[in-house]
Each structure stands twice: as C-alpha cells, then as structure tokens.
Short mmCIF file of the C-alpha atoms (twelve columns), coordinates in Angstrom:
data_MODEL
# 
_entry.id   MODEL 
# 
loop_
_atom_site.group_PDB 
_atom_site.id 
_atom_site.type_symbol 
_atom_site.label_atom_id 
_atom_site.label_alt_id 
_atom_site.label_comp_id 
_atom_site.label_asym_id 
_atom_site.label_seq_id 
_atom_site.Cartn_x 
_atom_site.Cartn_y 
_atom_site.Cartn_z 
_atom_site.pdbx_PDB_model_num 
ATOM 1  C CA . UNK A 1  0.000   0.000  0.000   1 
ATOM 2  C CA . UNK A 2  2.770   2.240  1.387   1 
ATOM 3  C CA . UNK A 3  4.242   1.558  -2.294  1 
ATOM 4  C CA . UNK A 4  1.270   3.008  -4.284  1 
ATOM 5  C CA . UNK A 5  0.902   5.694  -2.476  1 
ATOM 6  C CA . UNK A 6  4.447   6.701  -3.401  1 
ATOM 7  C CA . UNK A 7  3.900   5.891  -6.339  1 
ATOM 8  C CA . UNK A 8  0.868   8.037  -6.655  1 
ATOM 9  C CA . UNK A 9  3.033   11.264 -4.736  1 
ATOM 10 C CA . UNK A 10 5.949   11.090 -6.760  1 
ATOM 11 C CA . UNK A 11 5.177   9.951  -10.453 1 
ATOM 12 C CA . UNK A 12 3.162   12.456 -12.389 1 
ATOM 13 C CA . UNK A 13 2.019   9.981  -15.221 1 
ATOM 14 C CA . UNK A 14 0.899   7.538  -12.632 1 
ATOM 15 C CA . UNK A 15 -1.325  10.810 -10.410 1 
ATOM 16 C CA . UNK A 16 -2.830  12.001 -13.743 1 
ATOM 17 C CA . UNK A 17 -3.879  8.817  -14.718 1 
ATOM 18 C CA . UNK A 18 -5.330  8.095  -11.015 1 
ATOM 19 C CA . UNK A 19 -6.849  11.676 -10.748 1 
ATOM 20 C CA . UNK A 20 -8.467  10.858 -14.608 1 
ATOM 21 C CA . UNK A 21 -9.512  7.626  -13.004 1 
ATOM 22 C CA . UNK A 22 -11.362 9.114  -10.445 1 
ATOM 23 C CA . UNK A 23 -12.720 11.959 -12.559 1 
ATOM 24 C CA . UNK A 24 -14.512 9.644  -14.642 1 
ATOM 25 C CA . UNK A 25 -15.703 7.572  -12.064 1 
ATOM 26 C CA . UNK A 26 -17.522 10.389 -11.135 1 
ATOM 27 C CA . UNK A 27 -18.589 12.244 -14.087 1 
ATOM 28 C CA . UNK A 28 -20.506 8.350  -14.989 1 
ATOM 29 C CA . UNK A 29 -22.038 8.671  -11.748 1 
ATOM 30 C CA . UNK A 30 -23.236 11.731 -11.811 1 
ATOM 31 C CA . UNK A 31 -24.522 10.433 -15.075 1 
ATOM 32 C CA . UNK A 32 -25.877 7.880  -14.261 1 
ATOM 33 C CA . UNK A 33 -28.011 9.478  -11.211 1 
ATOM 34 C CA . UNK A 34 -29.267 12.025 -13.469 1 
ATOM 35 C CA . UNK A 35 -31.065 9.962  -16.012 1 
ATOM 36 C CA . UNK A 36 -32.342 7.315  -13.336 1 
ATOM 37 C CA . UNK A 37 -34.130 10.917 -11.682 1 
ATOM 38 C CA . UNK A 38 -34.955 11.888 -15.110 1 
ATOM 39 C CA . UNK A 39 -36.332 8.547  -16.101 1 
ATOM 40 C CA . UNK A 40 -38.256 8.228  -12.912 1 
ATOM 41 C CA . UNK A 41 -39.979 11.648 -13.355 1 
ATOM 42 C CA . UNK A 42 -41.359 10.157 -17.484 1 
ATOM 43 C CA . UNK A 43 -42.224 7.268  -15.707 1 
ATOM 44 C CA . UNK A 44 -44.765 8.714  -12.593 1 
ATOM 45 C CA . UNK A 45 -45.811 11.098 -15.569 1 
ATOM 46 C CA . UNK A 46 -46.442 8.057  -17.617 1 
ATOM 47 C CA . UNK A 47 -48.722 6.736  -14.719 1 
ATOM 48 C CA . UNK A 48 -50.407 9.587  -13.439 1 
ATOM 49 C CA . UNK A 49 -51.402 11.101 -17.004 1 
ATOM 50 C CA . UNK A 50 -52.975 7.564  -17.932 1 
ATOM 51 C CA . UNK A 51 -55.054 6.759  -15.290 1 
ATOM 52 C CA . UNK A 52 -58.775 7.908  -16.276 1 
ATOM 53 C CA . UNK A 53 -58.335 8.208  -20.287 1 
ATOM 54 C CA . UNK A 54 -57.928 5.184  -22.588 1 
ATOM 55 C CA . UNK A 55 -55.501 6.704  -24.812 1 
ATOM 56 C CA . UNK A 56 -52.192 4.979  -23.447 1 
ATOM 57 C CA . UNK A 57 -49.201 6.817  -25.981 1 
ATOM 58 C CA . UNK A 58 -48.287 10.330 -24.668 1 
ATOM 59 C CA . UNK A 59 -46.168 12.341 -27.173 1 
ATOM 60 C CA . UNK A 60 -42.423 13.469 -26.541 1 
ATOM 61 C CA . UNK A 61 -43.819 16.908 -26.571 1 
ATOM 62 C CA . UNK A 62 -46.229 16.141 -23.623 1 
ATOM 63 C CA . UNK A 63 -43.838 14.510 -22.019 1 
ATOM 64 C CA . UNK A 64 -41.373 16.711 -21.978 1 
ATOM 65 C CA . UNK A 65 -43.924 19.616 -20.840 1 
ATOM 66 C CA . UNK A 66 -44.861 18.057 -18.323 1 
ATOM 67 C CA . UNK A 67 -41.602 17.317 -16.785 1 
ATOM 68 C CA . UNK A 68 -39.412 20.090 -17.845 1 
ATOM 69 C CA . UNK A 69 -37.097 18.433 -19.941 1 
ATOM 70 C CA . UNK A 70 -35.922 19.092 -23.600 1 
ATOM 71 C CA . UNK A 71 -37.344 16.842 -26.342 1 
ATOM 72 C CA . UNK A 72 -33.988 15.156 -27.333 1 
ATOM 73 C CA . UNK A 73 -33.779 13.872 -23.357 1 
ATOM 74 C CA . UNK A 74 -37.251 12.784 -23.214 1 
ATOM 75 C CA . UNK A 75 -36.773 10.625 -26.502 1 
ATOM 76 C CA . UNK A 76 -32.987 9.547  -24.945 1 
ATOM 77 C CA . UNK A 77 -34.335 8.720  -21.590 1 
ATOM 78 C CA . UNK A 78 -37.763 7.169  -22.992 1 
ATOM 79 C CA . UNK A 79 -35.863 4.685  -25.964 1 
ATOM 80 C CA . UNK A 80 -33.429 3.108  -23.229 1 
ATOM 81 C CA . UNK A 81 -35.882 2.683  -20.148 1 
ATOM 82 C CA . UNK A 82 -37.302 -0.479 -19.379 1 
ATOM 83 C CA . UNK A 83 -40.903 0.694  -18.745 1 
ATOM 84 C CA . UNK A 84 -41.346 2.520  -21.728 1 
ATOM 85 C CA . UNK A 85 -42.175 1.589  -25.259 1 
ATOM 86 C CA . UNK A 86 -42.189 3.484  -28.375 1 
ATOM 87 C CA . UNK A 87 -45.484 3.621  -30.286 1 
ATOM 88 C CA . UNK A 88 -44.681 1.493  -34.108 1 
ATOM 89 C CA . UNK A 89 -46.746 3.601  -35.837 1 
ATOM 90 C CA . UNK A 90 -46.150 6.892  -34.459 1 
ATOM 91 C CA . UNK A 91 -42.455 7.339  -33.792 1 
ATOM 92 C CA . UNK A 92 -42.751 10.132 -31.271 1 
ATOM 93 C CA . UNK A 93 -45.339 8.587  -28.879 1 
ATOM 94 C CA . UNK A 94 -44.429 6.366  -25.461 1 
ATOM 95 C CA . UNK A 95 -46.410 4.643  -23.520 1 
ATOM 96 C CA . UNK A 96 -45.743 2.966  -20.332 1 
ATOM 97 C CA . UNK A 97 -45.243 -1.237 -20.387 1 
ATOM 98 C CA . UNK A 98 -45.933 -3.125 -16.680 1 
# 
C-alpha cells in the first residue's frame, strides 16, 4: 500500500492517470443518477397522465412539458428505459409497459 501511495506522490504519469480515473468515475455517476431521476420523473408522468383516459401513448412533446425536460432527453431517456415503449406507428409517442 505504502508503495502506491508513493507511487501516486511522486510519479506524475501515474497521479494524472489516477486523478483521470477518479474523474470519470464520477462524471458516470453523476450520469448515471441524473437519467435514473430523469427517467423516474417520465415514468410517474407516464402513470399519473394515464389513469382515467384510454388513450395509453403520450407524445415526446407532452412529455417533456410536463416534466421540464428538452425533447432530445425525453426521446434519450424514454428509448433506453425499461418501462417505456415506443409507439410502431407513431415514432414520437411512449407509452408505459408493466
């Protein structure tokens, strides 16, 4: 341990490369938080704006009214979440799969 550490202190390849390490440990995190909040919000949207009407498929544009994101995140978020389906026929429309 006592040898990485010195390693880390006195070799400025081997700190750059442990401080870029880190970096982008965190910059995935962050990352990754954001779009799990961010897909969590489409999703309780998804649910609340269903209940009561039989139209299922909300557009990207509701959506992303509704929840204060842009457009291009809404359609991001929505084509890589697990819950959520895109509509065949209508490209921009999601609807919310149990």
């Amino acid at each position: 341990m006592a040898d990485i550490i010195d390693d880390l202190s006195n070799n400025a390849l081997v700190s750059t490369l442990a401080g870029a390490a880190i970096l982008a440990l965190c910059a995935w995190a962050w990352r990754a938080w954001r779009n799990k909040r961010d897909g969590d919000l489409i999703v309780r949207f998804l649910t609340s704006s269903s209940k009561g009407t039989a139209f299922t498929f909300r557009s990207t544009q509701a959506i992303a009214a509704n929840t204060r994101l842009s457009e291009g995140r809404v359609a991001f978020l929505c084509a890589g979440h697990k819950k959520v389906r895109r509509n065949e026929k209508e490209m921009q429309s999601w609807r919310l799969v149990q």
